[in-house]
N, C-alpha and C positions, 0 to 999 in steps of 0.2 A: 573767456577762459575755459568755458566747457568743453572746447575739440581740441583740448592740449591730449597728448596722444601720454602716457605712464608706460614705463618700461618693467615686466616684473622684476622683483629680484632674484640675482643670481641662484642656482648653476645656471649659466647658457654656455652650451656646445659651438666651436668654432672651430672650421676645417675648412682649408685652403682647395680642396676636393670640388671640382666643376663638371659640368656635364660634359663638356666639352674633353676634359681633361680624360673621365672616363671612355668615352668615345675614340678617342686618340689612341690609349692605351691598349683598348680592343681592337683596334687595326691593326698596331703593331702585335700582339698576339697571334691575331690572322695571317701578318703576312709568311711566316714559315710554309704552312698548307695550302695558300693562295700560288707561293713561288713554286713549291713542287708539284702544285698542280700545273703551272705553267706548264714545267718543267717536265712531267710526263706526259700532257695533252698539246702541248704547243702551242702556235699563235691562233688556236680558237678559243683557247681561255683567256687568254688576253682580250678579246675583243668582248668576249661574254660577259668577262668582269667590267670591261669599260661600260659596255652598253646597261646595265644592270646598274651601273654607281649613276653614271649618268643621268640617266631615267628615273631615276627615284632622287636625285639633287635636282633638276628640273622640275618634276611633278609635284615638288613639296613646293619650292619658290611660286614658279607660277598657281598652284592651288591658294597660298597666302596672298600674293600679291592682289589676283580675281578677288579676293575676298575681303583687299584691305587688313589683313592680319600684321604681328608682327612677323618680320622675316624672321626664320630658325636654323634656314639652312649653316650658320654658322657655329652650331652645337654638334656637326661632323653626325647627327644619329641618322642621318639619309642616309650618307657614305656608309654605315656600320650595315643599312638596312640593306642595300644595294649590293655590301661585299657578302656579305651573309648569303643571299640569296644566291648569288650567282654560283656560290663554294657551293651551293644546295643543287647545281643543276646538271643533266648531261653535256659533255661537251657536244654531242650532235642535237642540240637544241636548237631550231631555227629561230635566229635572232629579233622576228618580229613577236613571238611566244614570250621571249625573254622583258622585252619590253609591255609585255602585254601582265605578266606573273607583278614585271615592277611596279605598275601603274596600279596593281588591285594591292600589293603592300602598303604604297604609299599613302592612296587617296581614300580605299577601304576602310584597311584594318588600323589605319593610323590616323592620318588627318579629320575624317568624318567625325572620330570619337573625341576631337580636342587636341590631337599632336600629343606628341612624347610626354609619358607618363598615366596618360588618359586612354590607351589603346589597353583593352582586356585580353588578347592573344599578341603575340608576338609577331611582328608586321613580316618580317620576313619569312616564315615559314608559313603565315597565312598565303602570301604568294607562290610558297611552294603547291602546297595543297590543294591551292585552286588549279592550278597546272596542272597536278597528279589526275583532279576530276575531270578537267574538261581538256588535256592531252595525256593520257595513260600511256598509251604507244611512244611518243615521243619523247616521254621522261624516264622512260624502262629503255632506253635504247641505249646501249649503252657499248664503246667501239675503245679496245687498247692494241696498237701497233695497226692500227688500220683493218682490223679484225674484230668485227661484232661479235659478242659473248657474253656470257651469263656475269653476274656479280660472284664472289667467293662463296654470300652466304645463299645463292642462288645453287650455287652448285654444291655445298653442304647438305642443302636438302634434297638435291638429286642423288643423293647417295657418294658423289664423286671427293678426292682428297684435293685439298686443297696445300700452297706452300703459305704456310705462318711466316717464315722469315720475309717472302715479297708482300704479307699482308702487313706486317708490322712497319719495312720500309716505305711500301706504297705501291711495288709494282702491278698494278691490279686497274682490273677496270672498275670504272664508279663515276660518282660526280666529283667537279672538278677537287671540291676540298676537301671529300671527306677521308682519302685511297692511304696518306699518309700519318699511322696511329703515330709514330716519333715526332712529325712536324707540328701534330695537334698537340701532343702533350707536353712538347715545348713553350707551345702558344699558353698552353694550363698552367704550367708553373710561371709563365711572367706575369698572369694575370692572378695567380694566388699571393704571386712575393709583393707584388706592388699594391695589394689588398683589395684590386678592384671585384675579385672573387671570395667566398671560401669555401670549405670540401664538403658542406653540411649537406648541400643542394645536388651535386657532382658524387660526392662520396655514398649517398644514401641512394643514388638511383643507382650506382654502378652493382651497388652489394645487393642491394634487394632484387636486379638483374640477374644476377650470375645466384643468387640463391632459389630465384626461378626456375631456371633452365637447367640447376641441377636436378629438381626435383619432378620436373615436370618434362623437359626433351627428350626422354628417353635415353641420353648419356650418361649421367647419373654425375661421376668424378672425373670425365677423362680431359683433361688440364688442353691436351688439344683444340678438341671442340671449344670449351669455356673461353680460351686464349682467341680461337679464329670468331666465336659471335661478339667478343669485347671489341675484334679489333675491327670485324667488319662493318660494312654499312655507315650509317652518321652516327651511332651510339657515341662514342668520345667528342666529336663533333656538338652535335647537342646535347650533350649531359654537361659539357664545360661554358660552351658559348652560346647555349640558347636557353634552357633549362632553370639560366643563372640569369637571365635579364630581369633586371629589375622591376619594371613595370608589371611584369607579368606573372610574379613568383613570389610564393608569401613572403610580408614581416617580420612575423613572429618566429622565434628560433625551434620549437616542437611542430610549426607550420610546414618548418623548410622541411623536416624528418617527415613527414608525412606526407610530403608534397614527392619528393625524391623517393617515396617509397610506392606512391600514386604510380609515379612512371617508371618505376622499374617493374612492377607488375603488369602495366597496361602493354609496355613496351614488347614482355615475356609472353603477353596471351596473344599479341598480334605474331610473332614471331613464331612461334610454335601452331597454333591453330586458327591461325587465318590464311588464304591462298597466296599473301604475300608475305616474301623472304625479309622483309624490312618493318618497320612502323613505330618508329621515333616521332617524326616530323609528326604523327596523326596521336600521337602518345601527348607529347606537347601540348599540342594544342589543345586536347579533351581534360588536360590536368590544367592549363590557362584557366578554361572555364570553372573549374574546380575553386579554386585561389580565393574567391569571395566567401565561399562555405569553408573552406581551411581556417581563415580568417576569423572567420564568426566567433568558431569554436576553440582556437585556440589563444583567442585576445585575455589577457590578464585582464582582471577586474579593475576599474579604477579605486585608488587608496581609499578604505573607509566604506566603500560600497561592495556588494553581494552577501553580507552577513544576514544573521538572522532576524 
């Protein structure tokens, strides 16, 4: 009678809420900015985003199966990892690169560590990044209407104006997901209403952003500027769907405010005084690492202990 197993007593928490279920919901989130990215790069987003979903649902199966694992492919977070990355990439990305970016999310940044949950950076921008270092050229390359050109906030810092209204619809060149601020912030509100998000994480990186760049880009209040760096780049992108991934972002609720405030400032010093017009994806990830010391510090004491 000693391995009879005692259940404690009540409260226990019970939610209908699966990972699967989460995973789902982030797809349909995605799909608004995925379709207009279609929609303004044509059938090479398509195939990117195939090759990219593909590749990282492969490279998880078969790395489990080699390994005797459980199978996980059907928790959809390869698919979330795969669609992520590809909305993270130029459309003139050569598609062996593409499958090459998948393969280091997958078997890297995710599976090496335990699979989902167990990864300390976020799998799909760990594959962006490794791309960024070891094809720079090919990830800046960046082609709208069949005309290679600078990004908006590329040409902000060349001194040139930019149109807010095609930045906010999407008409813009960039990677496939990030061109449309209405598509993504559509994707934000289905995933705040359906509770798989909230603004704590999104909210604090956006304000402690824009109170950066006021202070610090040499514009000071002018609502143009503030409106074209919110809307440029992947900021919205990764402040809603990346920023917010679970595994990789505090606990604790004073965690998430400080974590959101981590990368609205890492975000504002790349962006201001570093050679490159961008640095979300590298903001991400340097606050990822962060997440265990956020943790440390702001874990509530357990009941009855840290007194005198």
């Amino acid at each position: 009678m000693n391995d009879i197993k005692h259940v404690s007593s009540t409260p226990h928490i019970r939610d209908g809420i699966t990972t699967k279920r989460i995973m789902l919901f982030v797809i349909i989130a995605l799909l608004p900015a995925a379709a207009f990215g279609i929609w303004n790069f044509g059938y090479r987003a398509v195939l990117l985003i195939a090759v990219c979903v593909l590749t990282c649902v492969a490279a998880e199966f078969l790395y489990e199966t080699g390994l005797k694992k459980e199978i996980t492919i059907g928790d959809l977070s390869a698919v979330v990892t795969g669609l992520l990355l590809a909305m993270n990439l130029p459309v003139t990305l050569p598609l062996w690169m593409a499958v090459l970016g998948s393969l280091f999310a997958i078997i890297i940044a995710k599976m090496l560590f335990g699979g989902i949950g167990q990864n300390f950076m976020n799998p799909a921008l760990a594959g962006r990044c490794f791309l960024m270092i070891c094809f720079a050229a090919q990830m800046t390359n960046f082609v709208y209407d069949g005309v290679s050109t600078a990004t908006p906030l590329m040409q902000i810092r060349q001194g040139n104006t930019v149109s807010l209204t095609d930045m906010i619809i999407g008409r813009i060149p960039g990677t496939i997901g990030e061109t449309s601020a209405i598509a993504i912030v559509i994707g934000a509100v289905f995933l705040i209403i359906t509770g798989v998000i909230d603004l704590r994480i999104p909210g604090t990186y956006l304000i402690s952003f824009l109170l950066f760049m006021i202070l610090f880009a040499g514009h000071g209040l002018d609502p143009e500027y503030l409106i074209a760096e919110l809307c440029g780049g992947g900021l919205l992108l990764g402040a809603f769907f990346m920023a917010t991934d679970y595994a990789t972002s505090p606990i604790t609720g004073s965690g998430k405010y400080i974590y959101g405030l981590c990368l609205g400032i890492l975000t504002g010093l790349f962006r201001v005084f570093s050679s490159s017009a961008e640095g979300v994806s590298f903001a991400i990830i340097i606050c990822n690492l962060l997440v265990p010391l956020i943790e440390l510090i702001t874990m509530p004491k357990c009941f009855g202990k840290g007194g005198e």
